[in-house]
C-alpha positions as CSV (number, residue, x, y, z in Angstrom):
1,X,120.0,81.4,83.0
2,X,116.6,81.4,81.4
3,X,113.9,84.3,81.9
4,X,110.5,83.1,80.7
5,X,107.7,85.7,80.2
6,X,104.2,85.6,79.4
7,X,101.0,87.9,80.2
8,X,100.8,89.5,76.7
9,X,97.8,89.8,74.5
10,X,95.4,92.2,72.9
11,X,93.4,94.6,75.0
12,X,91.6,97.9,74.6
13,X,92.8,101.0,75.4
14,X,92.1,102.0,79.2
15,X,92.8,98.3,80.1
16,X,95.1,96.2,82.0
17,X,97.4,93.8,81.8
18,X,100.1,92.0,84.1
19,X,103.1,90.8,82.8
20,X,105.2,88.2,84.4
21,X,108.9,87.1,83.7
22,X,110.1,84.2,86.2
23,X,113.7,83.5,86.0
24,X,116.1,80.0,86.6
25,X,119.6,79.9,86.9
26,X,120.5,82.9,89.0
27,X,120.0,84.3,92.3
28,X,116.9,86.2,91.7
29,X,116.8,88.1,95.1
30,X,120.2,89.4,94.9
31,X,119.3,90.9,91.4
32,X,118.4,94.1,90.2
33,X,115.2,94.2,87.3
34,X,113.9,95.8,84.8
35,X,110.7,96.5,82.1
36,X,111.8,97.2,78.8
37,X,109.8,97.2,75.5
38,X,110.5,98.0,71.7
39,X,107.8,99.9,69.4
40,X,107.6,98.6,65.7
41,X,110.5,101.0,64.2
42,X,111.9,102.1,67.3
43,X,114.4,101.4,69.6
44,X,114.6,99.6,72.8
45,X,112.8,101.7,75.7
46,X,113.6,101.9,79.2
47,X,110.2,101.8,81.6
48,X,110.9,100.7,85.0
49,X,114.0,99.9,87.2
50,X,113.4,97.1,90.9
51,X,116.3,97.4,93.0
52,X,117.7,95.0,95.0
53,X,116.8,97.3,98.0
54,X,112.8,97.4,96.8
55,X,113.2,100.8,95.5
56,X,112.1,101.2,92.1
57,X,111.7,104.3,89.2
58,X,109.8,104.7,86.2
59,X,110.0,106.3,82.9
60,X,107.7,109.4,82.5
61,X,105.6,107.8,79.9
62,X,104.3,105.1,81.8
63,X,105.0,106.3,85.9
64,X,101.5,106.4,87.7
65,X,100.2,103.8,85.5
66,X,102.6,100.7,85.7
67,X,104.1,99.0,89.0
68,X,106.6,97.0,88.6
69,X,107.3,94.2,92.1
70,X,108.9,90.7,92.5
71,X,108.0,87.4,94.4
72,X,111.1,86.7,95.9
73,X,109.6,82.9,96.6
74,X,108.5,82.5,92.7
75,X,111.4,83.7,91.3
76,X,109.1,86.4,89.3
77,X,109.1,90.2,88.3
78,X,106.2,91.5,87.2
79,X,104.3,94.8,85.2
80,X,100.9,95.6,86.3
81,X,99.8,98.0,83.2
82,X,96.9,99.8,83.8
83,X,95.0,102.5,81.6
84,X,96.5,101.2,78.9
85,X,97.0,103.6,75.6
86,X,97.7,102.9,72.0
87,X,101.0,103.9,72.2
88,X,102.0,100.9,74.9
89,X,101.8,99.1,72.3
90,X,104.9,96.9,71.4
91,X,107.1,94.3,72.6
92,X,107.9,94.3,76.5
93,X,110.8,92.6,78.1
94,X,112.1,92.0,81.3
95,X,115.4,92.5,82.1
96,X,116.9,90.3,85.6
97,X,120.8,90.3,86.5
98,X,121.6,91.6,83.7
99,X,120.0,88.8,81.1
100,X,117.0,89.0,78.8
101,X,113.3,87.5,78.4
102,X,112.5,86.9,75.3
103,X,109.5,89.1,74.7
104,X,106.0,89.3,74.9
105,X,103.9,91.5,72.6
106,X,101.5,93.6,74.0
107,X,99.1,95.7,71.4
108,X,96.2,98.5,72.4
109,X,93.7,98.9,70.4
110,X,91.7,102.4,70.3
């Protein structure tokens, strides 16, 4: 299994970015997904949940801002981040059946 993300950079705040994770090795439609990212000096946080059945839930900080949504056909998840805020900033990764991207580091400047 190998998740490979990218979409990660440098933007201001009120920006956007879109994240993508696309995934070998597993059966990506039958999986369930999921964003996660890690401040510098804090622990691993919880943003998004896709489920197999297309429903999805967000965490409070980021719900109304991000969308989380697969291509079933690319074998990809993806985080459309709008109005971006300082406090986005950190290390985002995508969670698929259970197994781990690697990371990509996303950082807001004011």
């Amino acid at each position: 299994v190998q998740l490979v993300e990218s979409g990660g950079g440098s933007v201001q705040s009120g920006g956007s970015l879109k994240l993508s994770c696309v995934a070998s090795g597993l059966i990506f439609s039958r999986c369930g997904m999921a964003w996660f990212r890690q401040a510098p000096g804090k622990e691993r946080e919880w943003l998004s949940n896709l489920n197999r059945d297309g429903t999805s839930i967000y965490a409070d900080a980021v719900k109304g801002r991000f969308t989380i949504y697969r291509d079933n056909a690319k074998n990809t998840l993806y985080l459309q981040m709008n109005s971006l805020k300082w406090e986005d900033t950190a290390v985002y990764y995508c969670k698929v059946c259970l197994n781990w991207g690697q990371g990509t580091q996303v950082t807001i400047s004011s």
